[in-house]
N, C-alpha and C positions, 0 to 999 in steps of 0.2 A: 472542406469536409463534404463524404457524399453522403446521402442518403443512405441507413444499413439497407433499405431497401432494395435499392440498387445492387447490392452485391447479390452473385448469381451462382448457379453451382456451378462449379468444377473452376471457378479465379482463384480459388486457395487449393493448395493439395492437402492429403490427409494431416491431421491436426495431432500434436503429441499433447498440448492443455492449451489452457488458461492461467493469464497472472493476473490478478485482477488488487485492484485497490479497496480498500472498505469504506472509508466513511464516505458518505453522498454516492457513493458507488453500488455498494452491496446493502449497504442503511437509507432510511430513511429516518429521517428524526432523529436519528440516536440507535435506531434499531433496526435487525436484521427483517424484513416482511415477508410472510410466509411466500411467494410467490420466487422470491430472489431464495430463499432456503433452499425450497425446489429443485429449481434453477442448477444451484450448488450439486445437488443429491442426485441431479439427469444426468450433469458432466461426468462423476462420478460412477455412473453406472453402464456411461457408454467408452469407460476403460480410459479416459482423459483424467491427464495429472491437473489437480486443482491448486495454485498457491497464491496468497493473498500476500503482498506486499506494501505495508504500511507507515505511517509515520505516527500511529500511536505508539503507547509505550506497551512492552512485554507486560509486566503487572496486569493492565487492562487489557492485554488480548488472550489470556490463558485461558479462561472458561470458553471463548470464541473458536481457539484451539483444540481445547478439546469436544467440544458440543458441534461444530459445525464438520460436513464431508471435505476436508482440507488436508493435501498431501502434509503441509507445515502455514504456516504463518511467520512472517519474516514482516519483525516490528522497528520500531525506531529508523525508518530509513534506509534499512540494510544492515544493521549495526549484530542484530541479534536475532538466533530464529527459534520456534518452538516447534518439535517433531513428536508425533504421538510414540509414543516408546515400543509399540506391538503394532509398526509401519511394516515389520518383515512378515507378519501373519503370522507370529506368535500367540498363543493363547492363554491369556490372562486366568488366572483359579478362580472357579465362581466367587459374586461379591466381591472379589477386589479393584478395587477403582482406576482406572487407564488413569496412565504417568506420562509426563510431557516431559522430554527431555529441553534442553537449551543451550544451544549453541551460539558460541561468540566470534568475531571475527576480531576483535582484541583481546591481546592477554589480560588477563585480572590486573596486576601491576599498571598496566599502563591505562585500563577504565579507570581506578582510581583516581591516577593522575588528571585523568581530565575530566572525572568527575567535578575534582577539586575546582578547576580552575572556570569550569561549564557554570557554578554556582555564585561563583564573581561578579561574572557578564549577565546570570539572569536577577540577582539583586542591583547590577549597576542599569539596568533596563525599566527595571521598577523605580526606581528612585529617578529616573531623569526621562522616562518617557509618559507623559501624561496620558493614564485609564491603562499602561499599560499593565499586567495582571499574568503572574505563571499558568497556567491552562489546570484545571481541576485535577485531573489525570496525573499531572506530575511526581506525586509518591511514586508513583510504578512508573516510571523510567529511572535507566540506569544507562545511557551511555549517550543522551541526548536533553536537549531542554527546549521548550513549548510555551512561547505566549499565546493564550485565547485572545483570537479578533472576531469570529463566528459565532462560538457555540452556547459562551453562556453571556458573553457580553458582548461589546461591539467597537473595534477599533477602524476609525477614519483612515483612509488607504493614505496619508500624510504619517499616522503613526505608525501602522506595519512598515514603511520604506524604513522610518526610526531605528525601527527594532532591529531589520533586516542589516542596516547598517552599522550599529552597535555590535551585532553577533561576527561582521566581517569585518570587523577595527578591529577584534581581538582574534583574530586568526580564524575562525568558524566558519565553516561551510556552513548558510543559510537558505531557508526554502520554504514556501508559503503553500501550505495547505486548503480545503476549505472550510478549514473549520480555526488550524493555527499556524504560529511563524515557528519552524523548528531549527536548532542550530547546533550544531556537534562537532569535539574535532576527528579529522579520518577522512580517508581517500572514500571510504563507501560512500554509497547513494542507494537508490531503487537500482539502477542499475546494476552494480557491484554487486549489489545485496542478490537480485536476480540471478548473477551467474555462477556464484557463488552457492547458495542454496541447492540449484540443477544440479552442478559438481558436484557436491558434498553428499547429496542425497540419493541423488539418478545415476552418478557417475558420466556425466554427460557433458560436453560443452554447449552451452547455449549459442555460442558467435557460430556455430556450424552448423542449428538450425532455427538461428529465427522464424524464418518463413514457416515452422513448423508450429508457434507459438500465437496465440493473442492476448494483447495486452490488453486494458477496460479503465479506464480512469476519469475524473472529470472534474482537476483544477491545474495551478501551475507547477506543483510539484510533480506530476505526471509527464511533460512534457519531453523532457528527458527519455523516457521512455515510449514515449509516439514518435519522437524521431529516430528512435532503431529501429522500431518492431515496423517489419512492411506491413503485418495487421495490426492494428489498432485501432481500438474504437473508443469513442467517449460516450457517456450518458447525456442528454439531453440539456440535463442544467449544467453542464459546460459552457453552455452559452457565457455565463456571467463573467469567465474570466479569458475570452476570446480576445478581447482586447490585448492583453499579457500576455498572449503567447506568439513566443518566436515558432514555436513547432506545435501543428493540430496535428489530431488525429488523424488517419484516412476516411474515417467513417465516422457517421453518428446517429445513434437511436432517438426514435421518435419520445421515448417514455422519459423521464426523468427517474435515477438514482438506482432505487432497489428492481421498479420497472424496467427499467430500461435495461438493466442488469439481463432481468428476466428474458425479455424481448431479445437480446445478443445472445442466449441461448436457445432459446426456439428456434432464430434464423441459424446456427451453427448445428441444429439438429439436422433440419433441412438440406444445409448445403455437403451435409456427410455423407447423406443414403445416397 
């Protein structure tokens, strides 16, 4: 990883957005800081598409959705996205409150079905992984499931492997966040979920312009995503799971989370003009 400092103008050509991850990315604590808000609301204003790609659940990103400068928000891993309904520059009749549409990338039918089966694996994880615990958030997911090892309690990197391999004994794609272990069935990812939303929304293929995109992340379910994107940056307290990754970032901010957030916007102000 280099220095963002290090990056100069004119090594990237013009910029179509940002995909950035939220928690420990755009949050600090728990929450969005006025600075990383900003941040958001500058992208935005200098005609860059903003989407946050995450592994919380849909439930818990709606209000995030709608309150924050975001083309959509794309939750659960790729699974589901929410788009603000008056995205074509529609005008809403006064007083009435912007609607968040939601889109799936599985049919109704077949979320059920693995709903069902997602809810097996996360009471068989409870029951035989010791402290291990559903992540608070869980009501509002619908096409994934979430053990807390971060954020309100604390699981020994002996039990997350646990977890991790309990969710792929039963066929799940599994993935470690910095806050929890998420596990779903489905070809999606960050990935998927990425080029898929571009498609759907922009009409666009992403595989045609990476280089035109930055991705922002800062744990191991990121990774994936720092090894397409030729930019990519991580925040600061990446540090901690350097260790674990096969694939870094190319870059990384001096700040940590919401700063650091901030700080990759400033320098992308810069290397625009």
């Amino acid at each position: 990883m280099k220095p963002l400092a290090e990056l100069r103008p004119g090594t990237w050509p013009a910029l179509h957005g940002v995909l950035t991850d939220i928690d420990d990315t755009l949050t600090t604590d728990g929450a969005i800081t006025p600075d990383a808000l900003a941040a958001l609301g500058r992208l935005k204003a200098a005609g860059l598409h903003v989407i946050a790609i995450t592994g919380r659940p849909v439930g818990w990103s709606e209000p995030f959705a709608l309150a924050w400068p975001l083309d959509a928000i794309v939750a659960e891993n790729g699974a589901v996205a929410l788009v603000k309904s008056d995205r074509n520059g529609l005008h809403r009749p006064s007083g009435e409150r912007e609607q968040l549409q939601k889109w799936y990338q599985q049919d109704a039918a077949t979320r059920a079905a693995h709903f069902a089966r997602m809810q097996q694996v996360l009471a068989r994880i409870e029951a035989t992984v010791p402290g291990a615990r559903r992540a608070q958030d869980s009501p509002g997911r619908e096409t994934d499931i979430a053990i807390d090892h971060s954020e309100f309690t604390h699981l020994p990197q002996t039990a997350i492997d646990q977890c991790v391999q309990v969710m792929r004994a039963a066929g799940m794609n599994a993935t470690v966040s910095s806050i929890h272990i998420n596990g779903w069935f489905g070809a999606h990812n960050k990935l998927e979920g990425a080029r898929w939303i571009i498609r759907q929304l922009l009409g666009r293929e992403l595989d045609a312009e990476l280089d035109r995109w930055v991705y922002v992340g800062d744990s191991t379910n990121d990774q994936l995503m720092f090894q397409h994107f030729p930019h990519s940056v991580g925040v600061a307290n990446i540090a901690r799971f350097v260790p674990q990754l096969s694939h870094l970032p190319r870059y990384v901010t001096r700040a940590e989370r919401g700063a650091g957030f901030a700080e990759l916007v400033a320098h992308l102000r810069v290397l625009q003009k």
